[in-house]
N, C-alpha and C positions, 0 to 999 in steps of 0.2 A: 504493500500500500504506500503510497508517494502522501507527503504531507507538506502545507503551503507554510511559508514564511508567518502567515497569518496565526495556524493553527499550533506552531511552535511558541509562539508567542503567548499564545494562550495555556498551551500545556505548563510552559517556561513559570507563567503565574502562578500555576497552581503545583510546579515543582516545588516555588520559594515558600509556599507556607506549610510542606511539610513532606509532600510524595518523596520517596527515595527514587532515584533514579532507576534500580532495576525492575522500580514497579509501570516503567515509561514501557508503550508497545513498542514493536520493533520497528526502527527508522524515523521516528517521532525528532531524530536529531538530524535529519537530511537537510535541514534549510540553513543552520547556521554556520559562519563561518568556520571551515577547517575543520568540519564533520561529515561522517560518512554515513549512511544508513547501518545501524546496530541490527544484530541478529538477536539480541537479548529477548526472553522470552517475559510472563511478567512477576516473575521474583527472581530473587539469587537463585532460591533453590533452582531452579528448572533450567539454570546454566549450568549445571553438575552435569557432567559427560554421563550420557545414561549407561549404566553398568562398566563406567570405566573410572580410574581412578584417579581421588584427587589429591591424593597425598598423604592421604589421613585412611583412615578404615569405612568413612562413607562407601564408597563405590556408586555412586551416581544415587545418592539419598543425602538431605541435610546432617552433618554431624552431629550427633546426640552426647559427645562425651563434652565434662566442664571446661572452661577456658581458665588458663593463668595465668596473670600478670606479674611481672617482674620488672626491676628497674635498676640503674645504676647511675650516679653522679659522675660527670666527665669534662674538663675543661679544653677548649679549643686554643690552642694558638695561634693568634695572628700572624703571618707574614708579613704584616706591617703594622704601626700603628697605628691605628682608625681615630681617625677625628671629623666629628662635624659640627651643625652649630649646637653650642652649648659644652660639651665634654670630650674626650677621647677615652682611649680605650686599646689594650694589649692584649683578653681574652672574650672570651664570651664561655661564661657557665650553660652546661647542659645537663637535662637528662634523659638516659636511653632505655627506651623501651621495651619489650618485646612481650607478644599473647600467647601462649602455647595450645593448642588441642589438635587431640586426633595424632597426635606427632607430627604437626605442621607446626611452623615458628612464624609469625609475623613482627616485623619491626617498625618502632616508632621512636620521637625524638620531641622534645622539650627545648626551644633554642631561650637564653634568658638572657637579652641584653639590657642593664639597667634600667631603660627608660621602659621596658615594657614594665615591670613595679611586680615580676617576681620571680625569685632563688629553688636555688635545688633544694632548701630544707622546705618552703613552702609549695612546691611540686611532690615532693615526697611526701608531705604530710596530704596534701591533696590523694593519692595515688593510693595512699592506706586505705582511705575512705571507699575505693571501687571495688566492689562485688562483683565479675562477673559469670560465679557460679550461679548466680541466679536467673539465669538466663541458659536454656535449653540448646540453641545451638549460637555462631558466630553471625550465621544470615539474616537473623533479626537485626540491622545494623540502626534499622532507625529507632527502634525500641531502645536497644542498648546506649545509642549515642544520646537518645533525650534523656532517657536515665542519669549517664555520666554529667551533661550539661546541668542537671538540676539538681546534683549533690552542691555546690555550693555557687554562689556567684564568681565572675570574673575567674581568675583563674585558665583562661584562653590556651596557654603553649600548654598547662598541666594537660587539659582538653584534648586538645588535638595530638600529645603523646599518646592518648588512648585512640584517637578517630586513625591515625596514620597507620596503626600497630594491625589496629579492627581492620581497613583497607585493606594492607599488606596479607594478612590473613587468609582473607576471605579470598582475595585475590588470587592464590596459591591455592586454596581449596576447589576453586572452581577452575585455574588453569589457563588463566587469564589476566593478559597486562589490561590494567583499569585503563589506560589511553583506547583500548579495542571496545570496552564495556561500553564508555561513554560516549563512541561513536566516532573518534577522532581520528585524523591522520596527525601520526607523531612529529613529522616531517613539515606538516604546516606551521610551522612557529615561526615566532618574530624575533629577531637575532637579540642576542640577550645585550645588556648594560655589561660593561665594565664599572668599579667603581673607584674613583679616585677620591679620596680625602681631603681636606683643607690642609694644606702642607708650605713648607714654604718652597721658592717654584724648583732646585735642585733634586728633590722630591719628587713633585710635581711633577717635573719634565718624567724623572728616572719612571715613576711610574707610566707613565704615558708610553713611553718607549716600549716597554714591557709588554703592553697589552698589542704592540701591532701586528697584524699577521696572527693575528688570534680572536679579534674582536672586533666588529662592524661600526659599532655607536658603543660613545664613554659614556658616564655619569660622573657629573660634577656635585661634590657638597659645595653647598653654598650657603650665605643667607649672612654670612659678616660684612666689616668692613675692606674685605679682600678678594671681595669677587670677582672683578675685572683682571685685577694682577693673577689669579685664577688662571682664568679662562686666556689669558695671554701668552700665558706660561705653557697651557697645553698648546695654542694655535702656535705657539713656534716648534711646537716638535711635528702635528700635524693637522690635518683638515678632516677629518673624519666627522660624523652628525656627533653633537652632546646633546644628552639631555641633563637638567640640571635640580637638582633636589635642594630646597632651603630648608626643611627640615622645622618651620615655623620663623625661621630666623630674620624675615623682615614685616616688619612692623606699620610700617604707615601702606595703604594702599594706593596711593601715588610716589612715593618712593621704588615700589613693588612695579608699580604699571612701567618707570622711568626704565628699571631696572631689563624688566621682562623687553621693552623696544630695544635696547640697544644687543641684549642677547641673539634675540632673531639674527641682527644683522651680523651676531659672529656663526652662524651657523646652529642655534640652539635647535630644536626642532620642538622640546616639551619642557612642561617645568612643575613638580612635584612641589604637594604644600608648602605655598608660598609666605602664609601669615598664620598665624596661632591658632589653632583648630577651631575656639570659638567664635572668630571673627566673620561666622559665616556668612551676614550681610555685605562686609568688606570682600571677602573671594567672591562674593557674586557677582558685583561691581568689576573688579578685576578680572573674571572669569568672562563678563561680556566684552570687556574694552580691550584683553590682551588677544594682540596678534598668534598668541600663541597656545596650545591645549595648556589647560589648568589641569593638574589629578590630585585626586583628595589621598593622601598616607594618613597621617594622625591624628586625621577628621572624620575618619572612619573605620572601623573596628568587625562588625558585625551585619547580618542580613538588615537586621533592624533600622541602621541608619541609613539606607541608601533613597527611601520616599523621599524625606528632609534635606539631601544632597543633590537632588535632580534641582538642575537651573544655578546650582552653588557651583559644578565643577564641571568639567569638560568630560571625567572618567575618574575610576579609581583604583588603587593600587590594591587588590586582593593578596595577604599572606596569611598563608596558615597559621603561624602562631597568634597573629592578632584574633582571626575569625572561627578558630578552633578545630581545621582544622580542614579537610576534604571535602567534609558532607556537606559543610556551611560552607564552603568556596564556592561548591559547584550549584548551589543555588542562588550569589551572589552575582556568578558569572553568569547565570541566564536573566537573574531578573533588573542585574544594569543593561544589558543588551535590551531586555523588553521593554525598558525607559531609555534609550536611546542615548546610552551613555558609552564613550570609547573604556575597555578596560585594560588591567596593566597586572600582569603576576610578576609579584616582589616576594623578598625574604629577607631575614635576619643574614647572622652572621652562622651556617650550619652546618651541617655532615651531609655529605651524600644521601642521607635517607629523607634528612625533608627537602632538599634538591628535588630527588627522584620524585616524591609523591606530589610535588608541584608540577615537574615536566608532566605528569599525567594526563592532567586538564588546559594546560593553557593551549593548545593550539588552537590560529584563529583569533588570537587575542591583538591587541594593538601594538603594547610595546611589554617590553619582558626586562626584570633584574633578575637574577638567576643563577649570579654568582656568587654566593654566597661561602659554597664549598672552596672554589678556588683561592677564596683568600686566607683559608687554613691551612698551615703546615703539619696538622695530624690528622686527616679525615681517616674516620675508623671504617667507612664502607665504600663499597663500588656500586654503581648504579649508573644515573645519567649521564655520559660524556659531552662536554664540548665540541661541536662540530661542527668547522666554519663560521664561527661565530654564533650561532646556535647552540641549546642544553637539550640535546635529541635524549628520551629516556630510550631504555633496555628495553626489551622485545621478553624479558622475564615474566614470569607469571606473578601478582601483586602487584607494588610498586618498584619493582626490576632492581630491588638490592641485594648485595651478596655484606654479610659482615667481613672485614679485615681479622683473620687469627689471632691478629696480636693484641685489638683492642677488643673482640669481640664480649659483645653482651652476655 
């Protein structure tokens, strides 16, 4: 059955207030960008290979044995120092996940950089609190995840440690990469951000250097009184598109608009939260008069804020730690498309595994940060590669990660 732009639209609405995707008919995803008609039938279950195996003791029936969760605390190393507006930064605290049943392993990850407001003792203490022997099999995902969402408020990266874990999972049980599930060509993606820090320009340039011959379009932190000296800094090493992230760091919205014209004409193409998340009648002003796409980052969090943001922003930057996780991205990203908003897959600073469960879904999407793994010097897992300037995931079944032996969960 063929399904119009119209009718995705509509499904799209009523995916965001609750349907799980595998309960969508098959091909219901043919009209959006960087999707392919799903064979997906309508639950998880009835994607289990009939009478063949999915890794576990099912044989083409839902698993009936309990799930277990585990965790561990783990710190990232920077490659470089990160800084943008307001602080810098040497690591990024995580923690790593993993569900066990059936003797399949799914994995997940907790990325906790400062500003998101929490630590791997308040991730752990969250994770104590998840039950999921209560729960008969893994394919219940929308039961399971509303459950986890309503043990306690906020709490987001704790969240989607479980939502990625639950994905990866389920994923593997049924024997299938989640980019196939949701209908997508992996290959359709929008070349990822590099990301350069506010540095001074020896730095600056150094990084820049780095990234060429590996990377299409930079991203620039921005948002102080060094912006220009910035963006100058990179334009003498090269000419490549930037997009440019202020991170809330300027303040007055003519300031912001002066800012955003002179950018254009170095080449900017986009430019990420430009003023303090609540200034949202100020971005709307900004958001009509700038020559350039506005995206909401730390103006938007969750499915919940995106009514209130249509007309404030041009699109917005979807990451799983902020929005908890898979299941709440993938709702996010149909129901800004069905408000006519450009979107953006971003990330923290992470491992390969929430890399990979992000390559999942974005194809299709507008513009992509995706580098997240690459600026670690100890990523504990394999999954999505770099290619040609693009984060192509694994053709694996789940979210296409393998753990590294050494740091393994």
């Amino acid at each position: 059955m063929q399904y119009s732009r119209r009718h995705f639209i509509k499904t799209s609405a009523a995916l965001a207030t609750g349907l799980s995707v595998a309960s969508l008919p098959a091909g219901v995803n043919a009209g959006q960008k960087g999707m392919k008609p799903s064979s997906s039938g309508n639950s998880l279950s009835s994607l289990l290979p009939a009478g063949g195996k999915t890794g576990g003791k099912a044989g083409g029936k839902a698993p009936s044995a309990k799930m277990k969760l585990s965790w561990k605390a783990y710190d990232l190393a920077l490659k470089h120092t990160f800084t943008i507006s307001g602080f810098s930064r040497k690591s990024t605290p995580v923690v790593l996940t993993k569900i066990e049943c059936d003797g399949v392993t799914g994995y997940g990850e907790a990325s906790l950089p400062p500003y998101l407001g929490e630590t791997q003792a308040s991730v752990i203490e969250f994770l104590k609190k998840v039950d999921l022997s209560r729960f008969s099999t893994p394919m219940h995902m929308e039961d399971i995840l509303t459950y986890v969402d309503n043990i306690a408020i906020n709490n987001s990266a704790a969240k989607a440690s479980v939502d990625i874990a639950l994905h990866d999972l389920v994923g593997k049980m049924i024997g299938a990469p989640w980019h196939n599930m949701y209908g997508l060509d992996k290959t359709e993606v929008p070349d990822t951000t590099f990301t350069i820090g506010i540095d001074n320009d020896e730095v600056v340039k150094e990084k820049t250097r780095e990234a060429l011959g590996d990377f299409n379009i930079l991203k620039v932190k921005v948002g102080g009184p060094d912006d220009k000296r910035m963006i100058k800094a990179i334009r003498s090493v090269t000419d490549l598109p930037l997009a440019v992230d202020a991170n809330q760091g300027w303040k007055e919205r003519g300031e912001a608009l002066d800012m955003i014209h002179w950018l254009k004409e170095e080449g900017i193409v986009m430019v990420e939260q430009p003023m303090p998340k609540l200034k949202l009648d100020d971005i709307a002003w900004l958001t009509e008069e700038s020559p350039l796409p506005i995206f909401a980052d730390e103006s938007v969090q969750r499915l919940s804020d995106l009514h209130r943001l249509k007309g404030v922003f041009s699109g917005i930057n979807i990451k799983l730690m902020k929005c908890t996780g898979m299941r709440e991205a993938w709702k996010m990203r149909n129901l800004a498309e069905a408000l006519g908003m450009k979107v953006m897959m971003g990330c923290m600073t992470e491992t390969s595994c929430a890399i990979s469960a992000a390559a999942q879904l974005y194809s299709g999407m507008d513009f992509a940060d995706l580098d997240g793994a690459l600026l670690i010097a100890n990523d504990c897992f394999e999954g999505a590669t770099l290619q040609n300037g693009k984060i192509i995931a694994s053709d694996l079944p789940g979210i296409g990660v393998v753990p590294k032996k050494e740091t393994a969960i």
